[in-house]
KEFI-898710 format. One line per 5 residues: number of its first residue (from 1); for each residue x, y, z of C-alpha. Coordinates in Angstrom, 1 decimal, padded with zeros to 4 digits. Layout:
NUM	X/Y/Z; ...
END
This chain:
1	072.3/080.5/189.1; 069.8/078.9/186.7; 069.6/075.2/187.1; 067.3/074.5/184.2; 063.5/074.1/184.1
6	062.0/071.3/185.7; 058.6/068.5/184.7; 057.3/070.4/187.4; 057.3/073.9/185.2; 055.5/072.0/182.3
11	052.8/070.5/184.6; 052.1/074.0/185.9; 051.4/075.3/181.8; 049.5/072.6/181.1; 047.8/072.5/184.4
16	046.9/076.9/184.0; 046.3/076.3/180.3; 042.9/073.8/181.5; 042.0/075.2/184.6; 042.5/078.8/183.9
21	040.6/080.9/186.7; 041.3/082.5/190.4; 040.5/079.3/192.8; 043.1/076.9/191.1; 046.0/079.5/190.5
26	045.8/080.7/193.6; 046.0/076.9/194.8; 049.3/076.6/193.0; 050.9/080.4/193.6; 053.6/079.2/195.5
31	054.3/076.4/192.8; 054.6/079.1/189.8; 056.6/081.4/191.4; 059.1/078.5/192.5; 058.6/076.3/189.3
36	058.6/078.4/186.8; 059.1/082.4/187.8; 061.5/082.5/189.5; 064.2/080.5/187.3; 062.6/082.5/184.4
41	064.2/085.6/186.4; 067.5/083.3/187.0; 068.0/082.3/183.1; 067.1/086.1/182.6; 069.4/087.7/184.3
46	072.6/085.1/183.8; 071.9/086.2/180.3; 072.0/089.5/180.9; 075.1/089.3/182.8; 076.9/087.0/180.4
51	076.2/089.7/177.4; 077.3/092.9/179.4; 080.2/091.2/180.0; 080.4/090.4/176.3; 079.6/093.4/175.2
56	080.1/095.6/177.6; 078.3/099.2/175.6; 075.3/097.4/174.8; 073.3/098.6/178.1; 070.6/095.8/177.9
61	067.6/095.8/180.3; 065.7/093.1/181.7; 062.3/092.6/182.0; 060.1/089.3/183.1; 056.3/089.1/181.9
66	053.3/089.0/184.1; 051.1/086.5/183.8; 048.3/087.9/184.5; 046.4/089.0/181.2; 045.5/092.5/180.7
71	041.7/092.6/182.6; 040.8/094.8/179.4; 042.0/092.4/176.7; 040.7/089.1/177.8; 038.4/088.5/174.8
76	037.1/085.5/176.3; 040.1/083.7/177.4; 041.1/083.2/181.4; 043.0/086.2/183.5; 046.3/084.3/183.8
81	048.8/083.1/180.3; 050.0/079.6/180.5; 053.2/080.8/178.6; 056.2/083.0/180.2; 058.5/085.6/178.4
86	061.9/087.6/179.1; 063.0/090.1/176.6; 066.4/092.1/176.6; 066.4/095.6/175.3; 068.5/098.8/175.4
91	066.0/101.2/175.6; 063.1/102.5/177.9; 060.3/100.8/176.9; 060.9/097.3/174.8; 057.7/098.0/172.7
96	056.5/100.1/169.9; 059.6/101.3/167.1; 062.3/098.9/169.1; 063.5/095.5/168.7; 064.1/093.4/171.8
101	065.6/089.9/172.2; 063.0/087.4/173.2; 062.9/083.7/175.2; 059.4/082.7/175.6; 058.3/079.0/177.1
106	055.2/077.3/176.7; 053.3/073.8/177.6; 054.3/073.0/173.9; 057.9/074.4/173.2; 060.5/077.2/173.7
111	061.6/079.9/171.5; 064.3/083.1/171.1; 065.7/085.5/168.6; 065.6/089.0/168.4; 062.8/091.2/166.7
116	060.0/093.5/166.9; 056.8/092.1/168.7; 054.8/094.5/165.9; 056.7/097.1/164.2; 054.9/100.5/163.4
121	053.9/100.9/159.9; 056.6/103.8/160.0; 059.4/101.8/161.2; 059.2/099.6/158.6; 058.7/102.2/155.9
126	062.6/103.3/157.1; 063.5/099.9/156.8; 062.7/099.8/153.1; 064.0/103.0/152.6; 067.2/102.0/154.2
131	067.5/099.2/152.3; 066.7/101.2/148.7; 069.9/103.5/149.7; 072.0/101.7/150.9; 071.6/097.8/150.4
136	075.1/096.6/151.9; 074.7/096.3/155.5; 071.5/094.7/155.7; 073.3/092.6/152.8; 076.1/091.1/154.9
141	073.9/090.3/157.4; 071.7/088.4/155.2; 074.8/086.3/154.0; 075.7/085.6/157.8; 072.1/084.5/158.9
146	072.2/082.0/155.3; 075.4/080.8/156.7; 073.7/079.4/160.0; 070.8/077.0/161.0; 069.8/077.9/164.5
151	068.0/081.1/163.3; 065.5/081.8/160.1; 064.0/085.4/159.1; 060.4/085.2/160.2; 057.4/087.9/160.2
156	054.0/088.3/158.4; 054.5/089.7/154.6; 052.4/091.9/152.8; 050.0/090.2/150.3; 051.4/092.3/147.2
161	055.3/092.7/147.0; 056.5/095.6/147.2; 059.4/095.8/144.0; 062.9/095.6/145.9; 066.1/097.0/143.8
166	068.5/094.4/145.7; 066.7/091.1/144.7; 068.2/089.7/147.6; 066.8/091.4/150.3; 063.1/090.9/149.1
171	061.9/088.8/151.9; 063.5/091.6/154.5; 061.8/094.4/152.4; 057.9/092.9/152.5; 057.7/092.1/155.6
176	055.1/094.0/157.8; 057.0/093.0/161.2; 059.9/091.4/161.6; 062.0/089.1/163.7; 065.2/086.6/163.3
181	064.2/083.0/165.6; 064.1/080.0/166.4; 062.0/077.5/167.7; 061.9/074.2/168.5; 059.7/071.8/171.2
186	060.2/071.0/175.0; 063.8/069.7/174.2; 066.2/068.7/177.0; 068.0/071.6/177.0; 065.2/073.7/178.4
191	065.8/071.0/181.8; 069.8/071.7/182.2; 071.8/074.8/182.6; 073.0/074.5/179.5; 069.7/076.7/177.9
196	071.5/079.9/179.4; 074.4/079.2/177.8; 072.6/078.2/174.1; 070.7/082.0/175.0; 073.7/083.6/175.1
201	075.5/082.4/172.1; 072.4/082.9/170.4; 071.6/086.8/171.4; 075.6/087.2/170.7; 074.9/086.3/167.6
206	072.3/088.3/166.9; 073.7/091.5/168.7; 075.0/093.0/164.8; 071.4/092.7/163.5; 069.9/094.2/166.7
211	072.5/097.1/166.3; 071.1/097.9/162.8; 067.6/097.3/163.5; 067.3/099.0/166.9; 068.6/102.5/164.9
216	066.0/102.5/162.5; 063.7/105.0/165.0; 066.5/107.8/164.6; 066.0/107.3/160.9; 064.7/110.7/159.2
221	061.0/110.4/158.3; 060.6/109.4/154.9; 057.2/111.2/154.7; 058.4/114.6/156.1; 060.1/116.4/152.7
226	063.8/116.9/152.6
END
């Protein structure tokens, strides 16, 4: 059951985040996977388990990051990440053409939604045709997310619009990548058990736009002739 962060789970961020190297993790191992992993895996999978029962067809796995950094992609930072992630997906691999839901914590705040991490080119190009022929979906889901203030339509946009037919639905139509979150600093929510539930009515929320967005890789290709 997850009981809520702890002062203890912030220390250890800041503390990787300014001593990032083997000697001083390994001098706080035990602390990370007490302090912080292991109620990461709690909140994830009480989440999990409160949106299967919710919706009981939606098949959602679970996966925990590492936080180890990729030994290839280091770039001149330290081997280990001072932030933690959980994502929620249906399908095999939560990357590439598929959206995922998302809680992430770091030494400065917390964050959720549901989105891609970086969309293919192609993905997005069946977004926009999806939109051009047949607007009303995405529509009505536009109208629900304006009718809320936990969650805002976020994503990098391309420097020239692209002309959109449903005037609408511009901002969903130029973006490159795209995601529905929030975010918000190291409130008290994140230290009380209460975060799982404010996950839960949150991904609920968010299930319809997954279900439409998580379809667009069956999508015919729009570059392949018909």
């Amino acid at each position: 059951m997850f009981e809520g962060f702890s002062q203890q789970t912030v220390d250890f961020m800041w503390g990787i985040r300014f001593n990032n190297e083997r000697p001083w993790f390994e001098a706080h191992k035990a602390e990370y996977q007490a302090c912080f992993l292991a109620p990461m895996k709690e909140l994830g999978s009480q989440v999990q388990a409160a949106l299967l029962e919710r919706f009981p067809k939606c098949g959602l796995n679970l996966k925990v990051s590492r936080i180890y950094r990729d030994a290839r992609r280091l770039f001149g930072r330290g081997p280990y990440k001072d932030h933690l992630w959980l994502s929620l997906f249906r399908f095999g691999n939560e990357s590439g053409g598929h959206p995922v839901f998302w809680f992430e914590l770091a030494p400065e705040g917390w964050s959720y939604g549901m989105g891609f991490w970086d969309a293919p080119a192609l993905t997005m190009e069946k977004h926009r045709v999806r939109i051009d022929s047949n607007p009303r979906p995405l529509l009505k889901l536009h109208n629900a997310l304006a009718r809320q203030d936990e969650f805002v339509l976020q994503g990098p946009d391309y420097k020239r619009p692209k002309p959109c037919g449903e005037e609408r639905l511009s901002l969903w139509y130029n973006k490159k990548s795209l995601s529905i979150g929030h975010e918000e600093g190291l409130a008290e929510v994140i230290y009380t058990p209460a975060l799982a539930d404010r996950l839960t009515e949150g991904f609920a929320f968010l299930m319809p736009y997954y279900d439409y967005f998580s379809t667009l890789w069956a999508d015919p290709d729009p570059r392949e002739p018909t």
